[in-house]
Every structure is written in structure tokens, then in C-alpha cells.
C-alpha positions as CSV (number, residue, x, y, z in Angstrom):
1,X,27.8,37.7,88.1
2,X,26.6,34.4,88.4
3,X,24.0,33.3,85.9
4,X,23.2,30.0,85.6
5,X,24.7,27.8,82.8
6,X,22.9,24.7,81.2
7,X,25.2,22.7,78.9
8,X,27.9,25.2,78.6
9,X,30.6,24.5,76.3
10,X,34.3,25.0,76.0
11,X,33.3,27.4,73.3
12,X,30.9,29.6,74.8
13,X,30.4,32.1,77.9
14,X,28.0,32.8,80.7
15,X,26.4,35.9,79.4
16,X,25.0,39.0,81.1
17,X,21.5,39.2,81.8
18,X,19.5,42.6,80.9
19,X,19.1,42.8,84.8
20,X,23.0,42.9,85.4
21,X,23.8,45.2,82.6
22,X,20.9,47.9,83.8
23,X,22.5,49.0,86.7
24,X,25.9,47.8,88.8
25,X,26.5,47.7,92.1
26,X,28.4,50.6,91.9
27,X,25.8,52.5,90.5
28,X,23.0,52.0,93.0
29,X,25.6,53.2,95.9
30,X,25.9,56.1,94.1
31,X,28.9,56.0,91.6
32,X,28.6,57.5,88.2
33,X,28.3,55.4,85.1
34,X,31.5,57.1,83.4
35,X,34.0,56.9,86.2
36,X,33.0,53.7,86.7
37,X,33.6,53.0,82.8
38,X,37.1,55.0,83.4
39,X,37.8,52.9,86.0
40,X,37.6,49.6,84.3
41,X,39.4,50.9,81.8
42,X,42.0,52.5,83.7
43,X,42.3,49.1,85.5
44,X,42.5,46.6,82.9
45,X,45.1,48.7,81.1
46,X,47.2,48.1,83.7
47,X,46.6,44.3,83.4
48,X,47.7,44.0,80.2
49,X,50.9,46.1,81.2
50,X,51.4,43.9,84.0
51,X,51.0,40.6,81.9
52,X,53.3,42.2,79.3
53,X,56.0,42.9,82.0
54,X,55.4,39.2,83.8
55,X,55.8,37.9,79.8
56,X,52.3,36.4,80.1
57,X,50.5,34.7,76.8
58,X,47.6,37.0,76.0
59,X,45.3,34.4,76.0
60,X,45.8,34.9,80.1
61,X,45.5,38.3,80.3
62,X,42.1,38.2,78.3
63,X,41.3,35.9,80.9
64,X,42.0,38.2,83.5
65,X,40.3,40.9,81.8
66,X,36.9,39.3,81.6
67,X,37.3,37.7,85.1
68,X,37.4,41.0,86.1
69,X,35.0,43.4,84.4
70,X,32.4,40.2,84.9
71,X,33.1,40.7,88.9
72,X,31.5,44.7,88.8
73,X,28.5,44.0,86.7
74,X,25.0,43.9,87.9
75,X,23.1,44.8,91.3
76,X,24.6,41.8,93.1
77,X,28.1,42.4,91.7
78,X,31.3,44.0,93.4
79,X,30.7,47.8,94.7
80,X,33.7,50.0,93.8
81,X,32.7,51.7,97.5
82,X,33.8,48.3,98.9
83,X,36.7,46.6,96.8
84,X,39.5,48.2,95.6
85,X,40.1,47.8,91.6
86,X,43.7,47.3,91.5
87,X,43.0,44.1,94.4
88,X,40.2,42.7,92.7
89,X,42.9,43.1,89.4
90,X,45.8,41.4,91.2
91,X,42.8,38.4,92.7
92,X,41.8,37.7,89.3
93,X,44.7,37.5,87.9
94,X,46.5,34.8,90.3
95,X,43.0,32.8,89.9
96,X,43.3,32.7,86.5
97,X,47.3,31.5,86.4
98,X,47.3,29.6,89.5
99,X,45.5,26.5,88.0
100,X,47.4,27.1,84.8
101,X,51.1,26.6,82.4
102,X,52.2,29.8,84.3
103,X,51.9,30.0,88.0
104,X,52.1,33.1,90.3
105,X,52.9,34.0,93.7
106,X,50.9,36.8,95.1
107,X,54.4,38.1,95.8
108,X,55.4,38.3,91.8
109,X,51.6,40.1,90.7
110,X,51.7,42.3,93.8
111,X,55.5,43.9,92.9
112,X,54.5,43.8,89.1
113,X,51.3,45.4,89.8
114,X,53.0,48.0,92.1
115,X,55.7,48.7,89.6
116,X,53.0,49.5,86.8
117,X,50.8,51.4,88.6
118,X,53.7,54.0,90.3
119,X,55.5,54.0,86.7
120,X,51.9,54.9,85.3
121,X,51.6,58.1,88.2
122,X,55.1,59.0,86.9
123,X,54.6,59.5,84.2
124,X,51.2,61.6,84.8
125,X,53.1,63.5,87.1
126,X,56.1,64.0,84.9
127,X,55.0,64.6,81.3
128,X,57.4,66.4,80.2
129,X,60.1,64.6,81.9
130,X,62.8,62.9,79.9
131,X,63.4,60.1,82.3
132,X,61.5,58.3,84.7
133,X,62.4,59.0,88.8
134,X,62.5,56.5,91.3
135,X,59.5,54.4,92.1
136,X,58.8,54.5,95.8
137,X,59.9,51.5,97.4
138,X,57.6,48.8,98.1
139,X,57.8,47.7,101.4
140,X,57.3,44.1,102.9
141,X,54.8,45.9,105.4
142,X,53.1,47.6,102.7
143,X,53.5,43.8,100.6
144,X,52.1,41.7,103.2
145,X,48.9,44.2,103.7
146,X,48.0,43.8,99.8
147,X,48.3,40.4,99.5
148,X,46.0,39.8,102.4
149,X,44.2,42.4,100.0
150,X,44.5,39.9,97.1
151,X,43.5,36.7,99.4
152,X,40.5,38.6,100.1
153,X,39.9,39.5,96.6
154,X,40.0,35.8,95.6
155,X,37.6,35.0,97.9
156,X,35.1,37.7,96.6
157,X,35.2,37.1,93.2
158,X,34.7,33.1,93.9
159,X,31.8,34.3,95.9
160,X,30.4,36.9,93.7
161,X,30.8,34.9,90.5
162,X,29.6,31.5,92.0
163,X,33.1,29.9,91.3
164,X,31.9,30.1,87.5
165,X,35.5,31.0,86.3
166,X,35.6,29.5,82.3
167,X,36.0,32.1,79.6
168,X,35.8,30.9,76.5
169,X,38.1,33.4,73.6
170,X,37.4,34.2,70.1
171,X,41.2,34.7,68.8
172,X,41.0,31.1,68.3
173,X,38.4,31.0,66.8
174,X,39.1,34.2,64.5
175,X,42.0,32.2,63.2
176,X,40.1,29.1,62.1
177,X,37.3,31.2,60.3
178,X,39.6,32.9,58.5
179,X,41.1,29.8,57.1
180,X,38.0,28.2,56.2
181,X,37.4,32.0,54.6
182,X,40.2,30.5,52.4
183,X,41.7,34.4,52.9
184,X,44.9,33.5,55.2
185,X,47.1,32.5,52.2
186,X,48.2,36.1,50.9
187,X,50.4,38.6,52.7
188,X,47.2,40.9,52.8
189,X,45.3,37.8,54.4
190,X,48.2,37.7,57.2
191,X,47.8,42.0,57.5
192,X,43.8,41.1,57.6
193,X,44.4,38.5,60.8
194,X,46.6,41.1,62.4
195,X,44.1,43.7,62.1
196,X,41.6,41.5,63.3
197,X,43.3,40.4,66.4
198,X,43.8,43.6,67.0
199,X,40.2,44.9,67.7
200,X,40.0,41.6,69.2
201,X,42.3,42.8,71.9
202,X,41.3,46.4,72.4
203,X,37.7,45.1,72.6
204,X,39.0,43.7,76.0
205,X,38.5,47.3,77.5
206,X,35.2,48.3,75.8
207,X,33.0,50.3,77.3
208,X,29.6,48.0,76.2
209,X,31.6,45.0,77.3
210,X,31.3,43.4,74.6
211,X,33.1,40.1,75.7
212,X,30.3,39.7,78.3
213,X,27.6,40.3,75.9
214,X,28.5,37.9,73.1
215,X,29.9,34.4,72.1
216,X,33.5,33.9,71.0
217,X,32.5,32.8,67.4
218,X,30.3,36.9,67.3
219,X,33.7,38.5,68.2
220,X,35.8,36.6,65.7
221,X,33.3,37.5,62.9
222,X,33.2,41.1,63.8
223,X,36.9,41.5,64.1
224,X,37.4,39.9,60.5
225,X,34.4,41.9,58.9
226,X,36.0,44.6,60.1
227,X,39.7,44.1,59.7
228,X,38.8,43.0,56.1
229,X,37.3,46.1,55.4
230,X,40.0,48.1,56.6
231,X,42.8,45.9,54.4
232,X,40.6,45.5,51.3
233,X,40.8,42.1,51.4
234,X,37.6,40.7,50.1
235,X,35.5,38.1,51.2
236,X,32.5,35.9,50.5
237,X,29.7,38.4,48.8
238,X,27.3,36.0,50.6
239,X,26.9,36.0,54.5
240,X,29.6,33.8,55.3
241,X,29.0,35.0,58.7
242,X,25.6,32.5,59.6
243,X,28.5,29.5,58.6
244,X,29.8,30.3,61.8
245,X,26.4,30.7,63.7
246,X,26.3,34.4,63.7
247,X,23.4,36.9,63.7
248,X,23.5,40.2,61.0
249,X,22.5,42.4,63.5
250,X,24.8,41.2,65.9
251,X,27.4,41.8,63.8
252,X,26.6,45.2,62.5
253,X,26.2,45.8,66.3
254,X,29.9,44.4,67.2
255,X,31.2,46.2,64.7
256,X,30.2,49.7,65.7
257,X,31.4,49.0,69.1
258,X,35.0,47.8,67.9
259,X,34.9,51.1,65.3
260,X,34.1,53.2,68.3
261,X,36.8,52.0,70.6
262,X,40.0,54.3,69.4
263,X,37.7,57.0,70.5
264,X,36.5,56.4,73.5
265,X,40.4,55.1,74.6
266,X,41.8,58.5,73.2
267,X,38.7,60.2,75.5
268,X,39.8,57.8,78.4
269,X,43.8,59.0,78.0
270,X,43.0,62.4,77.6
271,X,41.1,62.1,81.4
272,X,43.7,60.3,83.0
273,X,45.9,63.2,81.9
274,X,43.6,65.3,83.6
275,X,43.3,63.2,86.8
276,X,43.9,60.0,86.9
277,X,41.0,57.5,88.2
278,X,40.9,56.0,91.7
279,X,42.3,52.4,92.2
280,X,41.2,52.3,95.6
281,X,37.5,52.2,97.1
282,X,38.8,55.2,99.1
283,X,39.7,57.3,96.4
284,X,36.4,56.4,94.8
285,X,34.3,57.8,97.9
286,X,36.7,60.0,97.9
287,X,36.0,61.4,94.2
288,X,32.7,61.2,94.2
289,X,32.3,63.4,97.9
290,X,34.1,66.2,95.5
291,X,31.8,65.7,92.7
292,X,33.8,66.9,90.0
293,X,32.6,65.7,86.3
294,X,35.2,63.3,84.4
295,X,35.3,65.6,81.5
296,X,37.5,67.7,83.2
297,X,34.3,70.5,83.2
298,X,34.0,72.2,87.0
299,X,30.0,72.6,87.6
């Protein structure tokens, strides 16, 4: 993804084009649309577990997030028959601390990455289990052949996203419009920015990719529009929304997608349960050589 940006601002995002959100990379080699979806999600799950374990700010790991669902999108994007999600995961997330307050060696992502990802199988594995086993143990073999894996990932998403690394985030944002909402002074206004940052957050892993579709200041209203409807609180009766530069049918859009997110993550546990999605481009050719539907549902 690597539109071209005239006068972008510290405020705003590169968005997709039509073009790029038609078709990915992935799809053209042949990869369905779903397990591609269950994928991404799968995968940027486990960034935010990784960021919670490395006690990262989640203004970072929605960084890495968008860094790296804006790396598959489109015919010129990454293939998931040629890079490996959990590398392209572990890439974008030491390009988004390396120039930052937090730092990372490949060394520190690769074990914490590692560590998630085999606790994750575990538990697959072991339901009903009361206690987790013992995660394999991660070799310095097997360390030094991912983070060449990682290198190689930095490279490609530089490449593939022409260096165009800003992301621009609307928890900010949601923060300042509800204050000028005048709505963060009761305890129902603090449940109401909870709420809100909430869907803000889960958003992260929305199927419609809704980060890469619309401005910061379109997520913040959606997430309060909604979040204010779910705690009662009341706002403007006019559309306070066009203060802050957003569109009505944007924001009805937005807020469908947000509403529909608890069920398509339910869907996307309940699969995993089932069989787990690759991380790897080889389990991804492998997985689609079988041909077996995501549903669960043998043809």
C-alpha cells in the first residue's frame, strides 16, 4: 500500500484506494477472502498479546496493527503465499518501536512472539487442561533463522508501503471531542469514554478495516455515538458530529461495523477452536491444497 499523500497531516492517514480494497494480493494467488480475514485477525490478536506481555502503550500496538493489515491490502501488497504473517507481525512491530520511547531488539519481539503464539496452540490443544505444559524451547538456531525472518520482513514492508509508515489514531482525538461534548464530567461520561475506547480498540481487528478506510476524527465520532448509546448518556440532539468534520453516512457506516465486531470475533474464536489459522506461508499453501472451508463444513 503506497498511495500517494499531498499535504498529509499529523492528524490524518493514507487511505485505501477502491483498487486496493477490491482484491489483495492474496486473493489473486488464490487464497480465500475469509481465511485471509481469519488470518489477520488471528495475527494481530497475537500483537496485542505480545504488546501486553512486552508492557507496551497501546498507542504502539495500534501502530503495529495498522502497519500491518495496511502491508496485505491491494494487488501490489504482501502475498500470504510469500511472507509469513507472524514475520511480517514481529517486522512491523520493531519498525514501529525502533524510532520510538520504547526500543526493541529483534531478540525481545522474537521470544515474546514465540511465547504467545505456542501458549496460544496450548491452549487449543489442551482445552480442558487445568494448567499450561511446557512451551517448547526456543532455540538460538531456530532464533537466529526468524530474525533474519524479521530483517527481511522490514525490508518488505518499507518496500511495499513506500517507506510511508505515519499512522495517525483517533483515541486522542475521541478524548478531546468528548470534552468539547462537555459529557466527560460525570461518572457515566468517564463509563461513556471507556466504552468508547473500547470499540476503538477492537475496531483494530475489523474485518472492513476500518482504520484503513477512514480518518482518526470518523473513528472517534463513531466510537462515542456509539458508546453513548450504549451508557445512555445523551448528547447534542443536533449533529455535533460535522463540528468535528464528519460525514452522517460515514458515521452510520462506522457504526455498523464497530456493532458487528463482537460477532464476527466470537465467529473468528469459535474457528480457531476448530483449527487454528496458518501463521506461516507454508501452512497457508498448505491449507488451501486441502481445501477445507473455515466454517468448519467438509464439502
Amino acid at each position: 500500500m503506497a498511495p500517494v499523500i499531498l499535504g498529509l497531516s499529523q492528524l490524518s492517514n493514507p487511505i485505501a484506494t477502491p483498487d486496493q480494497l477490491s482484491q489483495s494480493a492474496s486473493q489473486i494467488a488464490g487464497v480465500p477472502r475469509d481465511l485471509e480475514d481469519s488470518i489477520r485477525y488471528s495475527t494481530s490478536s497475537i500483537i496485542q498479546a505480545v504488546g501486553i506481555l512486552l508492557r507496551l502503550p497501546q498507542q504502539t500496538i495500534a501502530e503495529t496493527i495498522v502497519i500491518f493489515c495496511r502491508f496485505w491490502i491491494g494487488p501490489k501488497g504482501g502475498s500470504l503465499l510469500d511472507h509469513s504473517a507472524k514475520d511480517i507481525a514481529a517486522a512491523a512491530l520493531y519498525l514501529v518501536t525502533k524510532p520510538g520511547p520504547y526500543p526493541l531488539s529483534p531478540k525481545q519481539i522474537l521470544n515474546a512472539f514465540y511465547y504467545v503464539i505456542h501458549a496460544s496452540e496450548h491452549d487449543v490443544e489442551n482445552s480442558t487442561a487445568s494448567k499450561h505444559g511446557v512451551i517448547p524451547l526456543y532455540t538460538e538456531g531456530q532464533i537466529e533463522i526468524d530474525r533474519a525472518a524479521l530483517l527481511r520482513g522490514e525490508s518488505q514492508i518499507l518496500q511495499i508501503l513506500g517507506f510511508q509508515l505515519h499512522v495517525a489514531l483517533p483515541h486522542a482525538l475521541c478524548i478531546n471531542y468528548l470534552q468539547t461534548l462537555g459529557v466527560l464530567t460525570a461518572d457515566s461520561g468517564h463509563e461513556l469514554a471507556r466504552r468508547a475506547h473500547a470499540h476503538l480498540n477492537s475496531s483494530l481487528l475489523n474485518p472492513q478495516l476500518i482504520y484503513l478506510t477512514h480518518q482518526p476524527c470518523d473513528l472517534a465520532a463513531a466510537a462515542i455515538y456509539l458508546g453513548a448509546r450504549e451508557t445512555e448518556v445523551n448528547l447534542p440532539d443536533e449533529p455535533w458530529w460535522e463540528v468535528f468534520d464528519v460525514d452522517r453516512e460515514d458515521l452510520g457506516f462506522l457504526v455498523v461495523a464497530m456493532t458487528s465486531m463482537a460477532g464476527f470475533a466470537e465467529d473468528q474464536e469459535i474457528k480457531a477452536r476448530i483449527a487454528p489459522p496458518p501463521l506461516t506461508s507454508k501452512g497457508v499453501r498448505d491449507e488451501i491444497g486441502t481445501v477445507i472451508p473455515r466454517n468448519g463444513d467438509h464439502p
